[in-house]
C-alpha positions as CSV (number, residue, x, y, z in Angstrom):
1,X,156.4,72.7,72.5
2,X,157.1,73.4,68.8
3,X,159.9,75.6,67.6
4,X,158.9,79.3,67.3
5,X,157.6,81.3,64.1
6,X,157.8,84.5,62.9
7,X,156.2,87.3,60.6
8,X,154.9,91.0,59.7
9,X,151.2,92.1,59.7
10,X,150.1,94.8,57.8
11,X,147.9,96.8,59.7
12,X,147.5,99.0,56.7
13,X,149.8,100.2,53.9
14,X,151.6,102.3,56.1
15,X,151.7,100.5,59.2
16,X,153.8,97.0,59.9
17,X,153.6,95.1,62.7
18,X,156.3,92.3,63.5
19,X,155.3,89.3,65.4
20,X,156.8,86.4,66.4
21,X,155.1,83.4,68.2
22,X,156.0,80.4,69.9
23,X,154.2,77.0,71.1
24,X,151.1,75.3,70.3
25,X,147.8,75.3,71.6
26,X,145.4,78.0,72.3
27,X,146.4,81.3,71.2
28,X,147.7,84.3,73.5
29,X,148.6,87.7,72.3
30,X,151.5,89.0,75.1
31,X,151.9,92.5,75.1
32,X,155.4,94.4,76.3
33,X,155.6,97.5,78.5
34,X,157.1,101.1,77.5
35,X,159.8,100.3,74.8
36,X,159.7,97.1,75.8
37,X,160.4,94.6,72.4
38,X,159.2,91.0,71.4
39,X,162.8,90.1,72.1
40,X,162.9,91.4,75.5
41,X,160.5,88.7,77.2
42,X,162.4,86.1,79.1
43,X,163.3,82.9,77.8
44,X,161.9,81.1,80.2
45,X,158.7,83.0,81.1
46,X,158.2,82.0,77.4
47,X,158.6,78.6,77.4
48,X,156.7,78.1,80.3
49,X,154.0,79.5,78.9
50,X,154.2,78.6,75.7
51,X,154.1,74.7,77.0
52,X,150.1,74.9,77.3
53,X,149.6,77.9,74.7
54,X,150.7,79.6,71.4
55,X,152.3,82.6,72.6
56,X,152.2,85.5,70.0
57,X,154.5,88.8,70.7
58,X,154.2,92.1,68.8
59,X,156.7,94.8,68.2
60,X,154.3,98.1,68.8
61,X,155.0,100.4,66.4
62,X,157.9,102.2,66.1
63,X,159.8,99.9,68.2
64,X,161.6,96.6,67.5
65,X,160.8,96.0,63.8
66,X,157.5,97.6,63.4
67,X,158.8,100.6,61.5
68,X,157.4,104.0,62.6
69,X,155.0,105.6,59.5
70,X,156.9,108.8,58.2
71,X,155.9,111.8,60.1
72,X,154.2,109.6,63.1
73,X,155.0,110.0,66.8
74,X,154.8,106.7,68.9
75,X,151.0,106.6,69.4
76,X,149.4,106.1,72.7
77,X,147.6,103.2,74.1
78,X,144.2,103.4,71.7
79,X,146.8,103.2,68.5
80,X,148.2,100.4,69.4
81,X,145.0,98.7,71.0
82,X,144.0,99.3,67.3
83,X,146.8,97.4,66.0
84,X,146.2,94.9,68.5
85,X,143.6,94.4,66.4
86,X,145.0,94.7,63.2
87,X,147.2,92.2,64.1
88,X,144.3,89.8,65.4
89,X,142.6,90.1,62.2
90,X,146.2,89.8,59.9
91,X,146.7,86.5,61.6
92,X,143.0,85.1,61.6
93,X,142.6,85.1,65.1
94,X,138.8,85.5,66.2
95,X,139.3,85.4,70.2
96,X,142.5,84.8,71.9
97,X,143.6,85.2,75.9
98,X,145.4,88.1,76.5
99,X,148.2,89.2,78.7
100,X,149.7,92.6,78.9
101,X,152.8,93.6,81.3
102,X,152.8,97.3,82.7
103,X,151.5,99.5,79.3
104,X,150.9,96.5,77.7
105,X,148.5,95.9,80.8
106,X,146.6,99.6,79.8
107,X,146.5,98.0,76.1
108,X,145.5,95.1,77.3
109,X,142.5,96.4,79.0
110,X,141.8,99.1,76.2
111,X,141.6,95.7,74.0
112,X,138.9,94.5,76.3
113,X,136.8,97.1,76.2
114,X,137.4,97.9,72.6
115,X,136.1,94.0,71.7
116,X,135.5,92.2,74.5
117,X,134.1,89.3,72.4
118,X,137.8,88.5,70.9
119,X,139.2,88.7,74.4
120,X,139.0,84.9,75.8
121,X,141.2,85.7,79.5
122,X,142.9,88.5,80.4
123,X,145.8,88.2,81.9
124,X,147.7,92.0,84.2
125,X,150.9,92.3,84.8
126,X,152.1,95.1,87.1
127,X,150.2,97.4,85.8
128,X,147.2,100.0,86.4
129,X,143.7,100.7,84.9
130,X,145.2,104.5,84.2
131,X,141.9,105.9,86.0
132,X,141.5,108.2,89.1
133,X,141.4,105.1,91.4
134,X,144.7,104.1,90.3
135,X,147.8,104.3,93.0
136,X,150.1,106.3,91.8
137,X,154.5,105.6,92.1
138,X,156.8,107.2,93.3
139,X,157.9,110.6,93.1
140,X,160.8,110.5,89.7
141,X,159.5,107.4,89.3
142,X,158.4,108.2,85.5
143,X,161.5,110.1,84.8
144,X,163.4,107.1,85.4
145,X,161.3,105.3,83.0
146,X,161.8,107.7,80.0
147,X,165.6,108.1,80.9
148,X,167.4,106.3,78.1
149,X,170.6,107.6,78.5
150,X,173.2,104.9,79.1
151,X,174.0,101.6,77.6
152,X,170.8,99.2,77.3
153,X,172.0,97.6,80.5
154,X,172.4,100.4,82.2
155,X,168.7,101.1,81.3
156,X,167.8,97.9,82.6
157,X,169.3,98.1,86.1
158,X,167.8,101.7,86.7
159,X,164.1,100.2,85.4
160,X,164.5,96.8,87.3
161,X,164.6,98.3,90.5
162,X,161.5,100.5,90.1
163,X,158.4,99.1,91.9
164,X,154.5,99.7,91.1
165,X,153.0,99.9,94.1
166,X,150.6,96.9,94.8
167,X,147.9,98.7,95.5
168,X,147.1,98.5,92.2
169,X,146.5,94.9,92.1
170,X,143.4,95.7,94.4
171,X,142.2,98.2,92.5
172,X,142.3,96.4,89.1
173,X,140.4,93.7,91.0
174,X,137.1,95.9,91.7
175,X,137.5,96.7,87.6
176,X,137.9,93.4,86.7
177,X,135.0,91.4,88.8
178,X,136.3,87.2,89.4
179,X,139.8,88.3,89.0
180,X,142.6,86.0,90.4
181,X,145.3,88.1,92.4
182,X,148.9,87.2,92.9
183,X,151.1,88.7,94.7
184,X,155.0,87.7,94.9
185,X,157.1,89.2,97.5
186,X,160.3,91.0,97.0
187,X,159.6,91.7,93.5
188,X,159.9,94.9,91.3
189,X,158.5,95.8,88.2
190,X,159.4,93.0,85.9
191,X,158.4,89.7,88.4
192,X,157.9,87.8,84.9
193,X,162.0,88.2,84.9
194,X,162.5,87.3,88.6
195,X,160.4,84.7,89.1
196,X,159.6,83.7,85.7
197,X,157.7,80.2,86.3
198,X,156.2,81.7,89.1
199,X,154.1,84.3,87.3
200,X,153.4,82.1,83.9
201,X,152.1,79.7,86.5
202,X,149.7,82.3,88.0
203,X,148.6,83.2,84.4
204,X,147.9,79.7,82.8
205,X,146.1,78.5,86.5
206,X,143.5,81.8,86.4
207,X,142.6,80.5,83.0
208,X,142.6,77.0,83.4
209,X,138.7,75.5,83.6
């Protein structure tokens, strides 16, 4: 595995996206959850994956170092899909798998259907297709995860403990036809952090040949 690199993509004059990327072989494009940073993944969910691929992870903007344009709110899922893209493009990247965790999982898919033709795998990570069909969480459940009162740990044990209900994972099966489901028990919302080899594992088996 080689040591990791680093950069910003201009998207366009006003928009900046910073990406850092780790590993060699085929690319994949990792997108974070809800205020979720490129420094947040863990280290060894990383490696793991980056053993058989050249993990690339964005800052969405407005968080991490991708600056927020003056007078922009954080945009929703089809702004950053179209960064996504930008981003792509900026680092010469025709098709790439991809792998999205919670909103990254909604960008993800939004990336999929925006050009399926870059998208190589696709890769869901406690997430939902943000349709009718989808199961919804718990009641407070979303008030927990805009709550960022606290220190950053604090943060982190209220948002650990939250669960998406797997139903979802059966639902994003009938979307996604040939999908690979894994399920790991006594998990929450961030398994890539509690069972880190565990999950890359999953990910580089369903898109192994």
């Amino acid at each position: 595995m080689s040591g990791g690199d680093a950069g910003v993509v201009e998207v366009d004059p006003d928009r900046k996206l910073a990406w850092t990327a780790i590993g060699d072989g085929p690319p994949l494009l990792l997108l974070n959850g809800y205020a979720g940073t490129r420094l947040d993944w863990d280290p060894i969910f990383l490696g793991a994956l980056a053993a058989e691929r050249r993990v690339i992870c964005p800052d969405n903007i407005g968080l991490g170092d991708s600056p927020l344009p003056p007078g922009e709110a954080v945009g929703g899922v089809e702004g950053m899909t179209s960064d996504a893209i930008g981003l792509l493009d900026g680092l010469g990247i025709e098709r790439t798998e991809v792998v999205g965790w919670s909103m990254g999982g909604m960008i993800a898919q939004s990336l999929v259907r925006s050009v399926p033709e870059r998208v190589a795998a696709l890769g869901l990570i406690d997430t939902h297709t943000g349709g009718p069909d989808c199961v919804d969480a718990a009641p407070g459940v979303f008030g927990v995860l805009i709550d960022h009162s606290g220190t950053p740990r604090d943060g982190a044990t209220r948002f650990i403990s939250l669960l998406f209900p797997p139903g979802n994972a059966e639902v994003l099966a009938r979307f996604h036809p040939g999908a690979t489901v894994t399920i790991l028990p006594d998990c929450a919302h961030a398994p890539m952090a509690q069972e880190p080899e565990a999950v890359a594992e999953a990910l580089l088996a369903a898109a192994r040949p």
